[in-house]
mmCIF file of the C-alpha atoms, coordinates in Angstrom:
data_MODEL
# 
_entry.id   MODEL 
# 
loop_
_atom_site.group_PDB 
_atom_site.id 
_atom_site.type_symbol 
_atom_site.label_atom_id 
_atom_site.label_alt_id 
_atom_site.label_comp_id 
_atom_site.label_asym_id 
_atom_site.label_entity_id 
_atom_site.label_seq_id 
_atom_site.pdbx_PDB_ins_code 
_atom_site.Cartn_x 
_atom_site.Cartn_y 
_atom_site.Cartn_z 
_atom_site.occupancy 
_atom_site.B_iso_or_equiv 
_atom_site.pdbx_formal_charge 
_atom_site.auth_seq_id 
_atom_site.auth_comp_id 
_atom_site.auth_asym_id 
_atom_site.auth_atom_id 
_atom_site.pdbx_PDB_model_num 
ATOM 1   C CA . UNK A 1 1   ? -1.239  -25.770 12.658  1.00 0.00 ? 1   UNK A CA 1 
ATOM 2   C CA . UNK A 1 2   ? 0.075   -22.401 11.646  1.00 0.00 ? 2   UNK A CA 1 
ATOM 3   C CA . UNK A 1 3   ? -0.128  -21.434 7.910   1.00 0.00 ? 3   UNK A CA 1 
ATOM 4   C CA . UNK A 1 4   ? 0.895   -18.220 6.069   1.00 0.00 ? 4   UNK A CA 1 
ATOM 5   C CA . UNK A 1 5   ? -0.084  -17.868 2.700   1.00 0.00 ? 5   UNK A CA 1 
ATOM 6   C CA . UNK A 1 6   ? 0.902   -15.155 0.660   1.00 0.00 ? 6   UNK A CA 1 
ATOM 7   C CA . UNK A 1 7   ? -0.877  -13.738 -2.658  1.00 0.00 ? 7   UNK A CA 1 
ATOM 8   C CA . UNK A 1 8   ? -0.204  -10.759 -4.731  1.00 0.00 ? 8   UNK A CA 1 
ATOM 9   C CA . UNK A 1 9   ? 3.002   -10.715 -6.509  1.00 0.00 ? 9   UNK A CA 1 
ATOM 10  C CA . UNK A 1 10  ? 3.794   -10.291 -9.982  1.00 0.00 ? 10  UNK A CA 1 
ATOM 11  C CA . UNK A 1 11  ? 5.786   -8.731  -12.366 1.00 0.00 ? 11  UNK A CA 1 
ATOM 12  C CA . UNK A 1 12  ? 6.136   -4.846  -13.062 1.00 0.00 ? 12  UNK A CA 1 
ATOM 13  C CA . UNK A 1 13  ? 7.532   -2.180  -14.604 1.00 0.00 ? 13  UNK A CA 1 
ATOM 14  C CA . UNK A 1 14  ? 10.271  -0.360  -12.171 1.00 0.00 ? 14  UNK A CA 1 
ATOM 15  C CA . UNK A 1 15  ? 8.501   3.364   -10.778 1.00 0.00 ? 15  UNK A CA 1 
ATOM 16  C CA . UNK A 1 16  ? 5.255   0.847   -10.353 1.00 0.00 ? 16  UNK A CA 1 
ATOM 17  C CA . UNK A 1 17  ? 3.750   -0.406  -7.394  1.00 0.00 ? 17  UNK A CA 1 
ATOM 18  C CA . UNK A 1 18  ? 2.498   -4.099  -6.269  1.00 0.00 ? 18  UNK A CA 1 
ATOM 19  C CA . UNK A 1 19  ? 0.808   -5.041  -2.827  1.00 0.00 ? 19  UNK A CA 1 
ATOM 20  C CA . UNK A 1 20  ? 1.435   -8.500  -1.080  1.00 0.00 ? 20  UNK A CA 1 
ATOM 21  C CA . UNK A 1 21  ? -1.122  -9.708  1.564   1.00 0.00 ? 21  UNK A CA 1 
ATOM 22  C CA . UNK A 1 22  ? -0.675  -12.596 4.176   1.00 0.00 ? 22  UNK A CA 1 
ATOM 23  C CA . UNK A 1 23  ? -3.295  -14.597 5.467   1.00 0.00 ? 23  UNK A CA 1 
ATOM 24  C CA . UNK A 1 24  ? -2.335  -16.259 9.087   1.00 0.00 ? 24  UNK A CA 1 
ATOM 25  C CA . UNK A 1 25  ? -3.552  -18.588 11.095  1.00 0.00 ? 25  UNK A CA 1 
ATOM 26  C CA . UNK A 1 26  ? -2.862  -21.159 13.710  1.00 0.00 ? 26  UNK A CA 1 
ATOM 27  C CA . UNK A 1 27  ? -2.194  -19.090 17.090  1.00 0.00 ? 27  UNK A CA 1 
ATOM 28  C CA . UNK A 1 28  ? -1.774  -20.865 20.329  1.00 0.00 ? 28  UNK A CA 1 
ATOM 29  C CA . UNK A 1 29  ? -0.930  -20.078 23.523  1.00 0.00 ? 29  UNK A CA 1 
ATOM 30  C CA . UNK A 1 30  ? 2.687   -21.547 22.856  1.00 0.00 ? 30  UNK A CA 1 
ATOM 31  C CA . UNK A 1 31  ? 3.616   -20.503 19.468  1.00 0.00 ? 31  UNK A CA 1 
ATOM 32  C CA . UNK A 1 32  ? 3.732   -16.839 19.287  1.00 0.00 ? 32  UNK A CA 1 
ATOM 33  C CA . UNK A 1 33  ? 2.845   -16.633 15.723  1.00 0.00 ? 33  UNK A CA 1 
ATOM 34  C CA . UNK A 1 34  ? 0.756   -13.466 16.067  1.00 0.00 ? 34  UNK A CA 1 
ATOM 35  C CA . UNK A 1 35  ? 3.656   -12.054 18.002  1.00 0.00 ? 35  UNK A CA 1 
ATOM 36  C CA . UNK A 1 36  ? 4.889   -10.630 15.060  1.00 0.00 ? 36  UNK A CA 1 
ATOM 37  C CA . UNK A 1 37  ? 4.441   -10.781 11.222  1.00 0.00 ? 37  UNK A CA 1 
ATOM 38  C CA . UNK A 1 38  ? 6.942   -9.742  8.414   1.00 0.00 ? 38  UNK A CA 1 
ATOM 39  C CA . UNK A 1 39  ? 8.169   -10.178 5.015   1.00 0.00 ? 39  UNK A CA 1 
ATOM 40  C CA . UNK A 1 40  ? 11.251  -11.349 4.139   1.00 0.00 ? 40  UNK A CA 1 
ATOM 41  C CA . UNK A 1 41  ? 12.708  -11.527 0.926   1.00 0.00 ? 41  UNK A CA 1 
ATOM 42  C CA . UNK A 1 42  ? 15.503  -12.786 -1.241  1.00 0.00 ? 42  UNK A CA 1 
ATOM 43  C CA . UNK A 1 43  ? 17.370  -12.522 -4.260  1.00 0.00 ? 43  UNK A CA 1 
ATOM 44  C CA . UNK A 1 44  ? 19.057  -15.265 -6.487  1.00 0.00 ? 44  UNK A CA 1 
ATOM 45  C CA . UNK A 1 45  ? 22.413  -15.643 -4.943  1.00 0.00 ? 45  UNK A CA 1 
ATOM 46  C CA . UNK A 1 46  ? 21.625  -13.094 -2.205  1.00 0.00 ? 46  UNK A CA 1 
ATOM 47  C CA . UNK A 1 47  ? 20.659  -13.399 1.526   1.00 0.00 ? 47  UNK A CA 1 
ATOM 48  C CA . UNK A 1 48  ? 17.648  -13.293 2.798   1.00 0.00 ? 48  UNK A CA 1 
ATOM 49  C CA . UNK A 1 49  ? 16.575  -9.874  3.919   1.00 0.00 ? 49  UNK A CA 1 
ATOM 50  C CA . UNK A 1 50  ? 13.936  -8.739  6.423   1.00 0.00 ? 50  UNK A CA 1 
ATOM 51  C CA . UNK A 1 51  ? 12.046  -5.467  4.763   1.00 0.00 ? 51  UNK A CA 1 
ATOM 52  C CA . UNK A 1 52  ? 9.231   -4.881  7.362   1.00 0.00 ? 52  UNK A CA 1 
ATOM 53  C CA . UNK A 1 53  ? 7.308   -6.403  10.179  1.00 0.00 ? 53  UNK A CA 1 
ATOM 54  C CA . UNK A 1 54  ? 4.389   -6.168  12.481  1.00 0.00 ? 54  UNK A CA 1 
ATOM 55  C CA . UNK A 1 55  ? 3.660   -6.461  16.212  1.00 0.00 ? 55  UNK A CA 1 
ATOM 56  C CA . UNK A 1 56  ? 0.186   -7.306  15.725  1.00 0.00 ? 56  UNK A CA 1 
ATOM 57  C CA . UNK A 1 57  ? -1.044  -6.339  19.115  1.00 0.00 ? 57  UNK A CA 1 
ATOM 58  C CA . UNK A 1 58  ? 0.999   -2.747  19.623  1.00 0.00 ? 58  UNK A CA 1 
ATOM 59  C CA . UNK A 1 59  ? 0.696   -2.033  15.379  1.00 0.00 ? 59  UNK A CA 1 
ATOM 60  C CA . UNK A 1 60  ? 4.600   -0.805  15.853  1.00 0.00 ? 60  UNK A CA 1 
ATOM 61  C CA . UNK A 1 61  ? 6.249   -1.199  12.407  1.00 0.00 ? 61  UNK A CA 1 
ATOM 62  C CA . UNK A 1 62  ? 10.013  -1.725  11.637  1.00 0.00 ? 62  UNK A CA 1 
ATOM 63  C CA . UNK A 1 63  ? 11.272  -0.986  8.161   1.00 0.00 ? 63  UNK A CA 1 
ATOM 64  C CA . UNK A 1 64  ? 14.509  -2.164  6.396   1.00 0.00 ? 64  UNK A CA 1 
ATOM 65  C CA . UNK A 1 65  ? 16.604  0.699   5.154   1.00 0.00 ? 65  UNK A CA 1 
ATOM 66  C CA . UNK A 1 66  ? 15.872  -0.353  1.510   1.00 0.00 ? 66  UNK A CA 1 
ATOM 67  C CA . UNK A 1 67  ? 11.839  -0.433  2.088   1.00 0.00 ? 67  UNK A CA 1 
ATOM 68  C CA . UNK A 1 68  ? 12.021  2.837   4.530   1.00 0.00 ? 68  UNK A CA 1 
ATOM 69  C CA . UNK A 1 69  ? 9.987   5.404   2.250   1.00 0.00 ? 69  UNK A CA 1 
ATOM 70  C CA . UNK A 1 70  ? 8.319   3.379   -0.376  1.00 0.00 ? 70  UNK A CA 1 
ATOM 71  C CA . UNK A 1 71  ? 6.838   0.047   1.593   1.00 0.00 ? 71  UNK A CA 1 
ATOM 72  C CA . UNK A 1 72  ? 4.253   -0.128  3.635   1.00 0.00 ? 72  UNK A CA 1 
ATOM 73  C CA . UNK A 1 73  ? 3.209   -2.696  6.070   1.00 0.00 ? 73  UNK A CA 1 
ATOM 74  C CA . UNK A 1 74  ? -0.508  -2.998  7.739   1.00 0.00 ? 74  UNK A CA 1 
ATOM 75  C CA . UNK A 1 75  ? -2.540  -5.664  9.129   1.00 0.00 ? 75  UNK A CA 1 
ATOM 76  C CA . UNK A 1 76  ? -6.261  -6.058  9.163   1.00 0.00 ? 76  UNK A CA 1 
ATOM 77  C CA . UNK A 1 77  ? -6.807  -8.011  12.562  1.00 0.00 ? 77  UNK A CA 1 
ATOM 78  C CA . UNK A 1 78  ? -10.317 -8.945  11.595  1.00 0.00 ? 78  UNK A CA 1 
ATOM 79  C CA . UNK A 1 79  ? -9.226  -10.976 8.582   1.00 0.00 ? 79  UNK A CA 1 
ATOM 80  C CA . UNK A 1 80  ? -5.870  -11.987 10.232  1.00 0.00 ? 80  UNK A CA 1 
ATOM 81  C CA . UNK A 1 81  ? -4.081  -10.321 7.099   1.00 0.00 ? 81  UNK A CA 1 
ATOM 82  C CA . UNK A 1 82  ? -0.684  -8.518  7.081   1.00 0.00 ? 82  UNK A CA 1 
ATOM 83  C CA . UNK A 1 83  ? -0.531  -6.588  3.442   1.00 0.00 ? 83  UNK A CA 1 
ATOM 84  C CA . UNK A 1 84  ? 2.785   -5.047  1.950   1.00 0.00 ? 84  UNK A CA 1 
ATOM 85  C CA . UNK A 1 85  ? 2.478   -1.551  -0.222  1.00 0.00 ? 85  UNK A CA 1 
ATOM 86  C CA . UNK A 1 86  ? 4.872   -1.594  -2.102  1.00 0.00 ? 86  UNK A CA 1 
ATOM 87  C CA . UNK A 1 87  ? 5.601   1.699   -4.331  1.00 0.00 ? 87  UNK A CA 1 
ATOM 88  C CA . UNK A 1 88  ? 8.303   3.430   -6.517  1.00 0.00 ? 88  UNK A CA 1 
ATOM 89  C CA . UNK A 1 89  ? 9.586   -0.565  -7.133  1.00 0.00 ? 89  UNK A CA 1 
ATOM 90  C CA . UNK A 1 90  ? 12.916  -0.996  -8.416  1.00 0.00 ? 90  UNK A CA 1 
ATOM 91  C CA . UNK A 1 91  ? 14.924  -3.536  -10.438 1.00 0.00 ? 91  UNK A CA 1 
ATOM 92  C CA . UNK A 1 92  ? 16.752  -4.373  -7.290  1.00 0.00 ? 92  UNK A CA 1 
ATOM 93  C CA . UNK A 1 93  ? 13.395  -5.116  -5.399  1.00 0.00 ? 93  UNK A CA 1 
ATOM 94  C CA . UNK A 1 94  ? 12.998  -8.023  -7.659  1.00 0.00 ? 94  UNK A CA 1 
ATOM 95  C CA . UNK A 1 95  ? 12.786  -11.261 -5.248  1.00 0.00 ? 95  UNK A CA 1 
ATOM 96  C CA . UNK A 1 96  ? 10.968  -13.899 -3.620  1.00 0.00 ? 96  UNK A CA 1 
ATOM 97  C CA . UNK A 1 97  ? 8.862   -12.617 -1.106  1.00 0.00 ? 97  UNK A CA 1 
ATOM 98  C CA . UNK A 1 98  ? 8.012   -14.454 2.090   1.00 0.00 ? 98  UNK A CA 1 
ATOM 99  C CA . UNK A 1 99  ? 5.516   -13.844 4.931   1.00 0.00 ? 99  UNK A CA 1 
ATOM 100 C CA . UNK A 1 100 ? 7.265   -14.656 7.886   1.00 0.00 ? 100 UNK A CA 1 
ATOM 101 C CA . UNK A 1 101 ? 5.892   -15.105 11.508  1.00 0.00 ? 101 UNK A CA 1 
ATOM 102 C CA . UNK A 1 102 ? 7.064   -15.865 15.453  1.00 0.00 ? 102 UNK A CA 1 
ATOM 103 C CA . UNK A 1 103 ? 10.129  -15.440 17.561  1.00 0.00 ? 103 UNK A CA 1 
ATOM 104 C CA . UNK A 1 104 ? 11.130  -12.799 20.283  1.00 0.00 ? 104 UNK A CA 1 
ATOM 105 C CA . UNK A 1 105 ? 14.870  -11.647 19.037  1.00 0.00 ? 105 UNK A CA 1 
ATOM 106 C CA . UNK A 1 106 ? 15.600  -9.087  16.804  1.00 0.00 ? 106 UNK A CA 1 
ATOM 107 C CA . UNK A 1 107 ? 13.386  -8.976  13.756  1.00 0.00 ? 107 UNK A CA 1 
ATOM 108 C CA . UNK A 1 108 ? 15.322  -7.778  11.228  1.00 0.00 ? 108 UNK A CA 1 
ATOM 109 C CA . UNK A 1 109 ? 17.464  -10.778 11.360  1.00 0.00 ? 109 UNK A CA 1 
ATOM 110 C CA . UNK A 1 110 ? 15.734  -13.594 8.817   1.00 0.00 ? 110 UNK A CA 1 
ATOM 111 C CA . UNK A 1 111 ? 16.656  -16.272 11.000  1.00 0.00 ? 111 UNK A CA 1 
ATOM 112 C CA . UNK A 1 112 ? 14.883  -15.011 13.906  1.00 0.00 ? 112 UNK A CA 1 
ATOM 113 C CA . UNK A 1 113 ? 10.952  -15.938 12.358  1.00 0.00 ? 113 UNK A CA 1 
ATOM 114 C CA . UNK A 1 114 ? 9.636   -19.193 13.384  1.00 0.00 ? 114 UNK A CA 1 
ATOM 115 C CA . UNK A 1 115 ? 7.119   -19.704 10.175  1.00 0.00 ? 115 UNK A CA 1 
ATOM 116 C CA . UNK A 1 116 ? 7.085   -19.156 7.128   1.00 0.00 ? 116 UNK A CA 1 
ATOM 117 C CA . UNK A 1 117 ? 4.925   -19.208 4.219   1.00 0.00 ? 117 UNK A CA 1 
ATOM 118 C CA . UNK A 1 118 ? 5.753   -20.888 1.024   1.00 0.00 ? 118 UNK A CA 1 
ATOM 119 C CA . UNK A 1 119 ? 6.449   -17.001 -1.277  1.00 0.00 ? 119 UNK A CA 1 
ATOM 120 C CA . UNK A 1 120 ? 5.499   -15.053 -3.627  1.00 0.00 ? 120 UNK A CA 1 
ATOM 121 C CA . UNK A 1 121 ? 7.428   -13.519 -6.697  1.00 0.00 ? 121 UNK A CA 1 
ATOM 122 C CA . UNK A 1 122 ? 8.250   -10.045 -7.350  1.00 0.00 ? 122 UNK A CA 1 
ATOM 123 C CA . UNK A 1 123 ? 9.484   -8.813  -10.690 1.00 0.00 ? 123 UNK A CA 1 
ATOM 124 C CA . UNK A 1 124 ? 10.536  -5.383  -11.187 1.00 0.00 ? 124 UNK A CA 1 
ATOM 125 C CA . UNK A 1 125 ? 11.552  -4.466  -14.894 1.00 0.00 ? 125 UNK A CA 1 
ATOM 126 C CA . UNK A 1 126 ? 13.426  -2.024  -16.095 1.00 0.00 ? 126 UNK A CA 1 
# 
C-alpha cells in the first residue's frame, strides 16, 4: 500500500523560510511510486500547480518557474524522505501543499502523479 505523508508546514511571515518533508512508502514492482516524487500545491480557487519533483534514482530535479531560485527539493534515500526548502516565501506561496508520487508523463502537469498524500498547509503573511 503506498502512503505519503507530509509534515512541516505552518504559517510565516513573507521573506521567511519553511521546509516540508515526505515520508514514502509502498514500492512495487508495478507501481512506480519511487519513480518520481514531487510537491504539488494549490490555492483557494486556483489550480493545482506542480513546484518541484524528484527522480529518485538519477536525483534530476525539475523546478516550477515560481519555485526556480528559492525552493529546494532533496531526498534522503535511506529514510525514503523527499524534503522541500523553501526560502524568501511569499504571500502568493500560501497553499496546500501535497507530496505527490508515480506516473511516466510530464511532471509538471498535476494530473500526471499517481499518489498522493493527504497535505500540508502553508501560510505566508504579509
Amino acid at each position: 500500500q503506498v502512503q505519503l505523508v507530509e509534515s512541516g508546514g505552518g504559517s510565516v511571515q513573507a521573506g521567511e523560510s519553511l521546509a516540508l518533508s515526505c515520508a514514502h512508502s509502498g514500492y512495487s514492482s508495478g507501481n512506480q511510486v519511487g519513480s518520481r516524487v514531487g510537491w504539488v500545491r494549490q490555492a483557494p480557487g486556483k489550480e493545482r500547480e506542480a513546484v518541484a519533483t524528484i527522480y529518485t534514482a538519477t536525483g534530476r530535479t525539475y523546478y516550477a518557474d515560481s519555485a526556480k531560485g528559492r525552493f529546494a527539493i532533496s531526498q534522503d534515500s535511506a529514510k525514503n524522505t523527499v524534503y522541500l526548502q523553501m526560502n524568501r516565501l511569499k504571500p502568493e506561496d500560501t497553499a496546500m501543499y501535497y507530496c505527490a508520487a508515480g506516473g511516466v508523463d510530464t511532471w509538471s502537469r498535476a494530473a500526471n502523479y499517481v499518489y498522493w498524500g493527504q497535505g500540508t498547509q502553508v501560510t505566508v503573511s504579509s
